[in-house]
BALOBA-1460 file (C-alpha; in Angstrom, 3 decimals):
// residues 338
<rec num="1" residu="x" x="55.254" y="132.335" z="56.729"/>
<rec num="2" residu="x" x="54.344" y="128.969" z="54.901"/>
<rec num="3" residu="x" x="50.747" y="130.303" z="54.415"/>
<rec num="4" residu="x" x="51.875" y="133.301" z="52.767"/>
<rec num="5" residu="x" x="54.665" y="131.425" z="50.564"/>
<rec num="6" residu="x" x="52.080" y="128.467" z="49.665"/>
<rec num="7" residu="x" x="49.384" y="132.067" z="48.954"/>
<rec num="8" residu="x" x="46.999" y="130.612" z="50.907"/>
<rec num="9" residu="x" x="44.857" y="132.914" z="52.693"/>
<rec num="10" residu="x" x="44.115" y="132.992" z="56.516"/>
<rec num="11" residu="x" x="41.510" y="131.315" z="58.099"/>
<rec num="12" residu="x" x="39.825" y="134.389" z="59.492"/>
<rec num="13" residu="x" x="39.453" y="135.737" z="56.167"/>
<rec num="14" residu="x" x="37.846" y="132.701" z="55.082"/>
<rec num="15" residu="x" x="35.555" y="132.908" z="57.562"/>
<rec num="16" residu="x" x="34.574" y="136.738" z="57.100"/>
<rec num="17" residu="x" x="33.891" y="135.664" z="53.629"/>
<rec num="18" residu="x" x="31.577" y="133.013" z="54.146"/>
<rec num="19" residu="x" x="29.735" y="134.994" z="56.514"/>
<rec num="20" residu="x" x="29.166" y="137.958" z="54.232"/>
<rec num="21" residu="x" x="28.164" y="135.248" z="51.500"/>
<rec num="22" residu="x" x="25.529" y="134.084" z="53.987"/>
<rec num="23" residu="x" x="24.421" y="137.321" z="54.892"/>
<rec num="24" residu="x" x="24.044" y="138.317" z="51.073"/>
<rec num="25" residu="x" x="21.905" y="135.305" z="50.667"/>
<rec num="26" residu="x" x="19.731" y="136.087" z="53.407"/>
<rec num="27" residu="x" x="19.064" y="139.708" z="52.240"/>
<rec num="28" residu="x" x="18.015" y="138.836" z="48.869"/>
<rec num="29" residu="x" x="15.463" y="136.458" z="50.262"/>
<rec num="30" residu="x" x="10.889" y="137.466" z="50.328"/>
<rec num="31" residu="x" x="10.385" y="139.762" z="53.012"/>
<rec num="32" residu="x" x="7.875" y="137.299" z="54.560"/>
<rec num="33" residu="x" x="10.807" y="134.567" z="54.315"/>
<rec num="34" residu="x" x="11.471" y="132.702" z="57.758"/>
<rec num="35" residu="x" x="15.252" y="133.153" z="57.614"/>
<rec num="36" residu="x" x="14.808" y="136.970" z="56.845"/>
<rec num="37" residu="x" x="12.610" y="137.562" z="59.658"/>
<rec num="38" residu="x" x="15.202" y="136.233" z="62.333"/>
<rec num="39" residu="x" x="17.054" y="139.451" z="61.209"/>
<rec num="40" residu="x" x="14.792" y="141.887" z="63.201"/>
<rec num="41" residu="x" x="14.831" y="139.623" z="66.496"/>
<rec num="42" residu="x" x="15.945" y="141.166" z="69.258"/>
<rec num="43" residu="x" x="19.096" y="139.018" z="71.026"/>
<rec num="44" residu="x" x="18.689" y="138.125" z="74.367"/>
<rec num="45" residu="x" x="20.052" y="140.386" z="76.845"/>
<rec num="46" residu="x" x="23.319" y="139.243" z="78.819"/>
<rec num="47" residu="x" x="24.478" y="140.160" z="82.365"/>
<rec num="48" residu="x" x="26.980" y="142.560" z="83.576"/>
<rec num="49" residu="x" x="29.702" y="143.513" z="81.425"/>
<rec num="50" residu="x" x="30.551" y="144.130" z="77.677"/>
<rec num="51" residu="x" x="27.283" y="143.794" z="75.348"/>
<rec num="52" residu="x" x="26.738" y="140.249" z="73.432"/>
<rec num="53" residu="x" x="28.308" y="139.602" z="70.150"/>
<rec num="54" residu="x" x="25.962" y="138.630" z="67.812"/>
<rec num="55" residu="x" x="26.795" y="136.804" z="64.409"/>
<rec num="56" residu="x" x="24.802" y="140.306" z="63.263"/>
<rec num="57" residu="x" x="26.693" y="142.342" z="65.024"/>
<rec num="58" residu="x" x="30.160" y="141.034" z="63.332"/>
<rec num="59" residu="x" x="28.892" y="140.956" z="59.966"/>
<rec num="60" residu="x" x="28.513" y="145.009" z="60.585"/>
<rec num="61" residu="x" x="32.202" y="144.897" z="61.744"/>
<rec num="62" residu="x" x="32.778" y="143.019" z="58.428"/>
<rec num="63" residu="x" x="31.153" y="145.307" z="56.198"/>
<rec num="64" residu="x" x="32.659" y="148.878" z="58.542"/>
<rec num="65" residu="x" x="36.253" y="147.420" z="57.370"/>
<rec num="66" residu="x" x="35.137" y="146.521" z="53.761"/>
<rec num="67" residu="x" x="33.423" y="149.491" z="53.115"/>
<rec num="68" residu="x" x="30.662" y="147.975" z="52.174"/>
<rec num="69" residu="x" x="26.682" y="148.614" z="52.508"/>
<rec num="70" residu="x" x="23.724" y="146.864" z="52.920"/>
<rec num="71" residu="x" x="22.376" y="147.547" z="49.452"/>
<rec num="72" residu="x" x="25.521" y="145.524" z="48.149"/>
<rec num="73" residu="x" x="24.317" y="142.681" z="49.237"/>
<rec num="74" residu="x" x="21.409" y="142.925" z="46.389"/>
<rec num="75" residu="x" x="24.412" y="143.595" z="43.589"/>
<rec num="76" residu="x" x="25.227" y="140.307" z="42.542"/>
<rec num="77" residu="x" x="26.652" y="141.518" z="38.530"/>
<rec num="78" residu="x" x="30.067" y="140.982" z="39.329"/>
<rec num="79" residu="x" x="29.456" y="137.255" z="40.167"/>
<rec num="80" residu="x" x="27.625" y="136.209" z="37.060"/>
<rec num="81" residu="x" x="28.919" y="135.579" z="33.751"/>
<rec num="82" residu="x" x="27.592" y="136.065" z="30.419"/>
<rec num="83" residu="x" x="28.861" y="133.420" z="27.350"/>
<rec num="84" residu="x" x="28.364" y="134.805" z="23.577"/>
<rec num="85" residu="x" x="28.177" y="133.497" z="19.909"/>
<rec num="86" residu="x" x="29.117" y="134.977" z="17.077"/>
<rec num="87" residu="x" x="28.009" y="134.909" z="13.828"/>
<rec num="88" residu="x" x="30.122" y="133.279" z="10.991"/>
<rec num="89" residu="x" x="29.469" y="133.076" z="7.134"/>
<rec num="90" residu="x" x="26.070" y="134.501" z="8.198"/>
<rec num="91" residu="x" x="25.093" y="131.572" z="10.578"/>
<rec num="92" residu="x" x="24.912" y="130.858" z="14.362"/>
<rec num="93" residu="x" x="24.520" y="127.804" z="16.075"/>
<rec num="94" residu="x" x="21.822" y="127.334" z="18.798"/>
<rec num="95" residu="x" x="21.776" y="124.253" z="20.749"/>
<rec num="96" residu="x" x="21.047" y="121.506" z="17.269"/>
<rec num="97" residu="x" x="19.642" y="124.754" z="15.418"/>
<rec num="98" residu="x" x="21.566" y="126.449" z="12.832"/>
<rec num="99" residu="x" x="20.647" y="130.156" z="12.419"/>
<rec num="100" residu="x" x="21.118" y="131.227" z="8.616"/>
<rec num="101" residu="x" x="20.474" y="134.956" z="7.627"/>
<rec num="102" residu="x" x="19.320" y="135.008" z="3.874"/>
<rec num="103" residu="x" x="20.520" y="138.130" z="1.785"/>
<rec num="104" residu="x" x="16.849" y="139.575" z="2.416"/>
<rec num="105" residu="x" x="18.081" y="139.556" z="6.479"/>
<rec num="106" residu="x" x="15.327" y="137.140" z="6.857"/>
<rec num="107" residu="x" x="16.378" y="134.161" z="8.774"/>
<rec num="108" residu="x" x="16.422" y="130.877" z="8.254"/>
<rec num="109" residu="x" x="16.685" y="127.675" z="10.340"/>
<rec num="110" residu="x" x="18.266" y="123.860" z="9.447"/>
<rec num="111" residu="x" x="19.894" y="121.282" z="12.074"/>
<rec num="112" residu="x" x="23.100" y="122.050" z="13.612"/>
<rec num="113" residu="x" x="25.959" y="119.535" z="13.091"/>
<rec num="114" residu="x" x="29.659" y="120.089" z="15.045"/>
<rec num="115" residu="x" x="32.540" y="119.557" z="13.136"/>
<rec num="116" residu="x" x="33.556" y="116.440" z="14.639"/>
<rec num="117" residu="x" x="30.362" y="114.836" z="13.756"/>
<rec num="118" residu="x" x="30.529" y="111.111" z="11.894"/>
<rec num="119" residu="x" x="27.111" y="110.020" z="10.916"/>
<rec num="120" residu="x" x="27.474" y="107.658" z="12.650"/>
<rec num="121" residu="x" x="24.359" y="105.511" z="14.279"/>
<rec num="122" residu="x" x="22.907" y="101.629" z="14.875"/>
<rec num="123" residu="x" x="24.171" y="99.721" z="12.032"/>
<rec num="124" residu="x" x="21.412" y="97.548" z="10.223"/>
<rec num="125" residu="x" x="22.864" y="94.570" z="10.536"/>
<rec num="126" residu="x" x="23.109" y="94.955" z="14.501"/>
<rec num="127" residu="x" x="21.608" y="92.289" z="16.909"/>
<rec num="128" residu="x" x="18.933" y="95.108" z="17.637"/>
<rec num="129" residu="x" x="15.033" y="94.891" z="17.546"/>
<rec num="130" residu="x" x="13.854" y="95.840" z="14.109"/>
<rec num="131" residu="x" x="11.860" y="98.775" z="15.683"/>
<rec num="132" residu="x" x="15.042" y="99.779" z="17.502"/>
<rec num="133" residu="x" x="16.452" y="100.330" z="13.797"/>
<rec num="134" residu="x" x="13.493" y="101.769" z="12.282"/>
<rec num="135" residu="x" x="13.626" y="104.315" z="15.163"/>
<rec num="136" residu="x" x="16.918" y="105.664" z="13.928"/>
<rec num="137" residu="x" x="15.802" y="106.742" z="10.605"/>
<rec num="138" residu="x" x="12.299" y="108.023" z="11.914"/>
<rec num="139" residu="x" x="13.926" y="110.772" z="14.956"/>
<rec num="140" residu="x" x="16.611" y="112.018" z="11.807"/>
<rec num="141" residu="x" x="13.075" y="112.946" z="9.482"/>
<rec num="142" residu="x" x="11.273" y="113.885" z="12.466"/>
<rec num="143" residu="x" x="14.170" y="116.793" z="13.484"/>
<rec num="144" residu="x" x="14.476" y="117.917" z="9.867"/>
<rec num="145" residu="x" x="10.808" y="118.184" z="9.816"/>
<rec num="146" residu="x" x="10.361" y="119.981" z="12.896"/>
<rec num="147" residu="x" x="13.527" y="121.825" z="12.792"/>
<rec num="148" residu="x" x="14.132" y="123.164" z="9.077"/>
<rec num="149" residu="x" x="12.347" y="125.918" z="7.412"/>
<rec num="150" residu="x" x="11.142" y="125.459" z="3.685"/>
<rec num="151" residu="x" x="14.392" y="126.377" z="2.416"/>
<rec num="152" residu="x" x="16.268" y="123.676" z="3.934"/>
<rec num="153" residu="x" x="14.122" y="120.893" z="4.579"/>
<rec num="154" residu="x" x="14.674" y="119.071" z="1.032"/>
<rec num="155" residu="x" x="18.551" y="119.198" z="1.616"/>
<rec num="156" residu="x" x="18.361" y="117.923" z="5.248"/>
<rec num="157" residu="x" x="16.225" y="114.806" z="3.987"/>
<rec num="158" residu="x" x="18.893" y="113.906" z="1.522"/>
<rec num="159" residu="x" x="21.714" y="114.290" z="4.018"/>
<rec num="160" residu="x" x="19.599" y="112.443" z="6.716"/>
<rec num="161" residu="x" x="18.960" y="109.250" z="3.832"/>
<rec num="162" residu="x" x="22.880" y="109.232" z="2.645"/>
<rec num="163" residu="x" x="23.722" y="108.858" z="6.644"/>
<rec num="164" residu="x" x="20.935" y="105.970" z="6.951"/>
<rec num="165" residu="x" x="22.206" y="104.543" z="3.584"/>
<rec num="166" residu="x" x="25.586" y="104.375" z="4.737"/>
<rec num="167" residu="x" x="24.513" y="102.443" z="8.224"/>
<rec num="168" residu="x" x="22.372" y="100.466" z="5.884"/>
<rec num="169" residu="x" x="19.354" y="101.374" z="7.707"/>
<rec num="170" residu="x" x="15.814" y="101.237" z="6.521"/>
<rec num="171" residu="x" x="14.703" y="104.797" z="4.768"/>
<rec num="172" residu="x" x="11.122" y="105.803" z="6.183"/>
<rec num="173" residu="x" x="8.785" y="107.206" z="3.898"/>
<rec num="174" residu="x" x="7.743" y="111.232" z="4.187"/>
<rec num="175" residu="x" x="4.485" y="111.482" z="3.644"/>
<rec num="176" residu="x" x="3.408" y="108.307" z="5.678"/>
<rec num="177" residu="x" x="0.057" y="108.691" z="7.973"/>
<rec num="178" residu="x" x="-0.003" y="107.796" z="11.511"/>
<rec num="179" residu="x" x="-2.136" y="105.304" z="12.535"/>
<rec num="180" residu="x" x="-4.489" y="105.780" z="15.344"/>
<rec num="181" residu="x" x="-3.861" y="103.985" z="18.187"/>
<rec num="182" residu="x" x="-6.909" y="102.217" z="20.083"/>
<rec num="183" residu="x" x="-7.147" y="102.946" z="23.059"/>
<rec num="184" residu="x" x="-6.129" y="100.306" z="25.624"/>
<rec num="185" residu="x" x="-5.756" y="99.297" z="29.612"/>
<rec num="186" residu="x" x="-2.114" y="100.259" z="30.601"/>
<rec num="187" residu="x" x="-0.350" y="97.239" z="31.479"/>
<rec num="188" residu="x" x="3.079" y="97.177" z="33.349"/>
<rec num="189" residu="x" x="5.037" y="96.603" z="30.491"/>
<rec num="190" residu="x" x="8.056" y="93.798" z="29.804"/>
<rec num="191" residu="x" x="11.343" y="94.040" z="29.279"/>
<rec num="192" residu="x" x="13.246" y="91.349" z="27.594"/>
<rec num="193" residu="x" x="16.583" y="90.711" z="26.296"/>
<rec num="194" residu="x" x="16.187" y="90.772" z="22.384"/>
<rec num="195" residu="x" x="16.976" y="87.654" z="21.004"/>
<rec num="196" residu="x" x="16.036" y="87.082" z="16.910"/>
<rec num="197" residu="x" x="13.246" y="84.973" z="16.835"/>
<rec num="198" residu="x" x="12.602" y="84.350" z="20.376"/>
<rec num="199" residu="x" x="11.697" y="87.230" z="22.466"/>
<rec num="200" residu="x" x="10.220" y="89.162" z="19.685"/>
<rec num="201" residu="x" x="7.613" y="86.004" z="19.048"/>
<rec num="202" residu="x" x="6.876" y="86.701" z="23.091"/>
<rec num="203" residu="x" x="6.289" y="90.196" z="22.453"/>
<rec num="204" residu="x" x="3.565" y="89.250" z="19.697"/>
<rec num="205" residu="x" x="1.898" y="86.900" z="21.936"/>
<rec num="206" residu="x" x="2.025" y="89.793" z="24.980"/>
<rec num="207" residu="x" x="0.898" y="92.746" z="22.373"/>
<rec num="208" residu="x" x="-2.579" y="90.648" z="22.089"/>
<rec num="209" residu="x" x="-2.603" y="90.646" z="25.892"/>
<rec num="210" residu="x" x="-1.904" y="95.082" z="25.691"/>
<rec num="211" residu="x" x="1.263" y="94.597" z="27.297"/>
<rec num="212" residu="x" x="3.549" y="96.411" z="25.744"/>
<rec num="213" residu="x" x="7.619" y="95.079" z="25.487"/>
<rec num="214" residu="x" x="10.693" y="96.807" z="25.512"/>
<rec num="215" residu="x" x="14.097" y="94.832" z="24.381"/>
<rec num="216" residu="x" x="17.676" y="95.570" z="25.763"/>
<rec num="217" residu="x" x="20.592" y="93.799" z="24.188"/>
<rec num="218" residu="x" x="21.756" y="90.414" z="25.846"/>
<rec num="219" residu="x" x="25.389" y="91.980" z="26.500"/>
<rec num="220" residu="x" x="27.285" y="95.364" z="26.100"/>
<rec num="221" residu="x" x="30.937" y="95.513" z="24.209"/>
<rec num="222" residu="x" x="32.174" y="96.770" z="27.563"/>
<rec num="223" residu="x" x="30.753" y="93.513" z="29.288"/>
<rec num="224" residu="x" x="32.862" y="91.287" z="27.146"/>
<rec num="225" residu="x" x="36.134" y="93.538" z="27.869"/>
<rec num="226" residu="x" x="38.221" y="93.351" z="31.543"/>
<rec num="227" residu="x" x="37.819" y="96.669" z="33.200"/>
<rec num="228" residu="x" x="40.991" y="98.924" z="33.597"/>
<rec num="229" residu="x" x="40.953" y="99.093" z="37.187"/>
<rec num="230" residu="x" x="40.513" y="95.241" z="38.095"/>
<rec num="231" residu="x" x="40.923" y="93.752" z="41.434"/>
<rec num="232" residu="x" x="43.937" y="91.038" z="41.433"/>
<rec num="233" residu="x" x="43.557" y="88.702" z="44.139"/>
<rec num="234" residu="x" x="46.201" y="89.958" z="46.915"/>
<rec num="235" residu="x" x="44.112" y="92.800" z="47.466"/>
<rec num="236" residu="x" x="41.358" y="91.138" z="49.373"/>
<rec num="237" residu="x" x="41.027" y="89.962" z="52.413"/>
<rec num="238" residu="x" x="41.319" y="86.091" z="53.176"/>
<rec num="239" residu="x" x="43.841" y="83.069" z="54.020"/>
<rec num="240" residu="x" x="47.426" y="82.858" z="52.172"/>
<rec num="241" residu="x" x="50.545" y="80.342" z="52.137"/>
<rec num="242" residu="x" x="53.854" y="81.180" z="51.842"/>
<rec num="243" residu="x" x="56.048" y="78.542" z="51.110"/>
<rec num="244" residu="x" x="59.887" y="77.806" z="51.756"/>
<rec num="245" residu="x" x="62.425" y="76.379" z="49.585"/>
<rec num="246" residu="x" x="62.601" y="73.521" z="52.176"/>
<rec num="247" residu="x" x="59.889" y="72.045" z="51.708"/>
<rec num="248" residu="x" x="57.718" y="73.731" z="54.308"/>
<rec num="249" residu="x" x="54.858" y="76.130" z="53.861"/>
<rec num="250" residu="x" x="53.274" y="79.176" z="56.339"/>
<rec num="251" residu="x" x="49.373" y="79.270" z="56.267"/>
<rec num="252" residu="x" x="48.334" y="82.617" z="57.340"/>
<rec num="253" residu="x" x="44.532" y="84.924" z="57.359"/>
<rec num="254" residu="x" x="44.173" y="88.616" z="57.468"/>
<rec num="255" residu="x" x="41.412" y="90.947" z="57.458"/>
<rec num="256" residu="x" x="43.280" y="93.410" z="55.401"/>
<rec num="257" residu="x" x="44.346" y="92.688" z="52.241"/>
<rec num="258" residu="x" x="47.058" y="89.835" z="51.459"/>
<rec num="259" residu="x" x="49.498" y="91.757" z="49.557"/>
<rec num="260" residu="x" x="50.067" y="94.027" z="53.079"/>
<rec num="261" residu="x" x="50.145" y="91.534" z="55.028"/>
<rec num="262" residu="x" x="53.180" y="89.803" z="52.875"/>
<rec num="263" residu="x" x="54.966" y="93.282" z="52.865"/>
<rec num="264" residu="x" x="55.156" y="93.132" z="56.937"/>
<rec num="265" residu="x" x="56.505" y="89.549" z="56.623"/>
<rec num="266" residu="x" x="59.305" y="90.985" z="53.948"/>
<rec num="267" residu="x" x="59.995" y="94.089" z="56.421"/>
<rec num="268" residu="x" x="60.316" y="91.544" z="59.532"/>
<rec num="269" residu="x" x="62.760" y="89.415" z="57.512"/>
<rec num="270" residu="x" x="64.584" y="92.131" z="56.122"/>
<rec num="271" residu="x" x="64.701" y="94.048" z="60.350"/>
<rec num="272" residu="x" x="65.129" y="90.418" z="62.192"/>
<rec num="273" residu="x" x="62.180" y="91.171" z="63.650"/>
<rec num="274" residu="x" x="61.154" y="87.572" z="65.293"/>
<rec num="275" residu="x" x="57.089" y="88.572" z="65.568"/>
<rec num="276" residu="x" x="55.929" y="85.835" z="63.305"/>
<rec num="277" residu="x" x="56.714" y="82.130" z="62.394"/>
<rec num="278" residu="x" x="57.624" y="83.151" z="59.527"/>
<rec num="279" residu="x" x="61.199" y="85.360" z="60.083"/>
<rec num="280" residu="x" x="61.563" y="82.706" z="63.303"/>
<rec num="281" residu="x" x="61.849" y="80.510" z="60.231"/>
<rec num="282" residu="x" x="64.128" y="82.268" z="58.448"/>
<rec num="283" residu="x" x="66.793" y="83.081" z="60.882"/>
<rec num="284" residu="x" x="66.547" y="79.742" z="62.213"/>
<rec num="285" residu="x" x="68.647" y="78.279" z="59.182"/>
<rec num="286" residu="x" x="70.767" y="80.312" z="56.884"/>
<rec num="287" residu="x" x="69.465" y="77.956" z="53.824"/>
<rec num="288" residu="x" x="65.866" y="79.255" z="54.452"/>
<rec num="289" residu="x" x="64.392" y="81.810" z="51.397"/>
<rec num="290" residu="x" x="60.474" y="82.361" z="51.520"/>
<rec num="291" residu="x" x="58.965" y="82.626" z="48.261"/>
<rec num="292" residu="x" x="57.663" y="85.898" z="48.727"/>
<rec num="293" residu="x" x="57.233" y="87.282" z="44.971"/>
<rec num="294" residu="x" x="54.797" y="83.549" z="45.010"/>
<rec num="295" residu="x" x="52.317" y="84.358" z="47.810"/>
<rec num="296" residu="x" x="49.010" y="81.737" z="47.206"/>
<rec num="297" residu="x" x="45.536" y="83.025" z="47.869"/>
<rec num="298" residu="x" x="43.688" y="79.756" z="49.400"/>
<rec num="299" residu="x" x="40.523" y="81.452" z="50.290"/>
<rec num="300" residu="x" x="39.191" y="85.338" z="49.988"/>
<rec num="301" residu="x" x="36.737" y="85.819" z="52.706"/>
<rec num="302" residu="x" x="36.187" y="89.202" z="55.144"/>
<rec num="303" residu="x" x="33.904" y="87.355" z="57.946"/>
<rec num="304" residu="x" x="36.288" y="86.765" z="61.082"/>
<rec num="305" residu="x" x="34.551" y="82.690" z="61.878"/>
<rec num="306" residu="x" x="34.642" y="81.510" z="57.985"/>
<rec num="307" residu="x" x="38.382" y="82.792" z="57.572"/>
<rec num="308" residu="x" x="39.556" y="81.863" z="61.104"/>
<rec num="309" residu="x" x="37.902" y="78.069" z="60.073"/>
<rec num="310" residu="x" x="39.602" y="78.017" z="56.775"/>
<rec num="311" residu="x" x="42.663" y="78.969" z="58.254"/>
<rec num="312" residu="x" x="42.243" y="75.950" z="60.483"/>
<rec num="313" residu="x" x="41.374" y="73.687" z="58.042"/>
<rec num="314" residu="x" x="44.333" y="74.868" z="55.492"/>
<rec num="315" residu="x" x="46.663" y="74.189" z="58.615"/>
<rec num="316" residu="x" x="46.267" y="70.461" z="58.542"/>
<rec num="317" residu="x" x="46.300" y="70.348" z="54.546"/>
<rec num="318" residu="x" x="49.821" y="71.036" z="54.121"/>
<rec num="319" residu="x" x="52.885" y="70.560" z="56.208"/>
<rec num="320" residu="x" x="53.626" y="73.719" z="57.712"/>
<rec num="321" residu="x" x="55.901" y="75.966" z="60.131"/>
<rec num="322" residu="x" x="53.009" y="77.703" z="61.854"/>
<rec num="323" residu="x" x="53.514" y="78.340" z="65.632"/>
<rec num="324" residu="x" x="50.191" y="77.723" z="66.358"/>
<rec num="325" residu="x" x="47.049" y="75.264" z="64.255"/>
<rec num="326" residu="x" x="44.771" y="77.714" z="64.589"/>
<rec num="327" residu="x" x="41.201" y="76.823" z="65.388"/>
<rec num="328" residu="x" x="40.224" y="74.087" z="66.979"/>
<rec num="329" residu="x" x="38.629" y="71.569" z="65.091"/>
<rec num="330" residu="x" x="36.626" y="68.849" z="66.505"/>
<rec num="331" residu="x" x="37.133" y="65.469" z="64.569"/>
<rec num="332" residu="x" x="34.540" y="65.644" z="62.110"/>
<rec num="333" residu="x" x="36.537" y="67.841" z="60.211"/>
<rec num="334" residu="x" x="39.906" y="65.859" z="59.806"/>
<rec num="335" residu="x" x="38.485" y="64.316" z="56.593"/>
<rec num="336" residu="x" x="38.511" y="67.871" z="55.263"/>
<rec num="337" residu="x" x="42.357" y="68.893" z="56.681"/>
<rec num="338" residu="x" x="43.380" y="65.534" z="55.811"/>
């Protein structure tokens, strides 16, 4: 009843499914495939009394109440789906290639912006390696080039120069020649942060040496922001205090985090629960209130031996209504508790 109110189907179906899913895999597999030739096998033959059930022989059954065939498993149209662009004002985006048909019906071909798109890159003015900037403007001529017909090309170079203009970015020239490169030993190459007038020096000094350099920036925006989802200290694991308006404190450890461990001493106060010092505390005197919205994280530690020691060593720090002191200390460490 709840399965069929919730829609859910049954398991058995689930089952029969994922079967015949296997069994259509299989089938459209080489001939000469491993998997495909454990079909034919023969199953081993079984003692007296009702033949052997094969995971074959119930994905017949499956198929006998589907009405469905062995050739089906080959038929796979009804699972695959087929996305389509059309043309508008006589042009059709491709991936960054925009598709123009001329009056003639030839076609021509420029680079594909989306709507949304800013023109936005690397400002010039960036803490950036000059050759990170220069890179910028070189990849927008290189795409026109490669990208734009005849037709098109002039108007793409003036939109890609307003765009570099605008993130006052150096313009590279058209018609420049590429140099030829001499030939050199491959050298693992360095990576430094890029800082202006340091690192780029180093990289002149390495470039003699054929060791090419590669600069990341010192530190991201994101670096320099707190993250969203940041840890606050009572959800670790490690030693607390809790202290009471009398003067007295509770040093406590737990290997889960802090913040549970303070809702279990709220719930035994609030119950009357006496399972720790620190509700015996409370319902020893009426006058007693644990400062429980003030818990203090001494130490955040997950090994068992550095928290239980800390514990031990907070114990004697601070006067305290702890039933027990925790670890023993030898005397060596009663400068540190004292």
């Amino acid at each position: 009843m709840v399965k069929k109110k919730l829609q859910v189907a049954p398991v058995t179906e689930k089952i029969k499914e994922s079967r015949l899913r296997w069994f259509g895999h299989v089938m459209r597999r080489p001939e000469n495939h491993v998997v495909k030739k454990c079909l034919s096998m023969a199953a081993a033959k079984g003692g007296r009394g009702r033949p052997v059930t094969t995971w074959l022989t119930n994905v017949r059954r499956d198929m006998k109440e589907l009405g469905l065939s062995s050739d089906d498993a080959y038929q796979r149209t009804n699972k695959i789906k087929f996305t389509m662009e059309l043309e508008k004002d006589c042009s059709l985006p491709f991936l960054d290639v925009l598709v123009k048909r001329n009056p003639d019906n030839t076609l021509g071909r420029t680079v594909y912006r989306k709507p949304t798109h800013t023109d936005r890159y690397l400002n010039g003015k960036s803490h950036h390696h000059p050759s990170q900037l220069v890179t910028v403007g070189k990849s927008l001529f290189q795409r026109a080039q490669r990208i734009c017909d005849d037709q098109h090309l002039a108007a793409e170079l003036q939109h890609a120069r307003r765009a570099l203009q605008a993130n006052e970015l150096r313009i590279p020239r058209v018609n420049q020649r590429s140099h030829i490169k001499i030939p050199t030993v491959e050298r693992r190459p360095a990576i430094l942060p890029f800082v202006r007038g340091v690192t780029d020096r180093i990289s002149h000094i390495l470039k003699r040496a054929s060791i090419k350099t590669y600069f990341k920036p010192m530190k991201k925006m994101s670096q320099f922001l707190r993250p969203v989802k940041c840890n606050t200290p009572l959800q670790t694991a490690g030693v607390y205090r809790l202290d009471c308006e009398c003067g007295l404190s509770y040093v406590g450890q737990t290997k889960r985090s802090i913040s549970t461990r303070v809702k279990e001493h709220i719930a035994d106060v609030k119950h009357r629960r006496p399972r720790s010092a620190v509700c015996e505390h409370v319902m020893d005197k009426a006058n007693h209130s644990i400062k429980f919205d003030k818990p203090l994280v001494l130490a955040k530690e997950k090994r068992y031996i550095p928290r239980m020691l800390r514990e031990a060593i907070e114990i004697k720090k601070y006067p305290n209504f702890n039933r027990e002191d925790g670890f023993s200390l030898p005397p060596a460490w009663d400068p540190v508790g004292g």
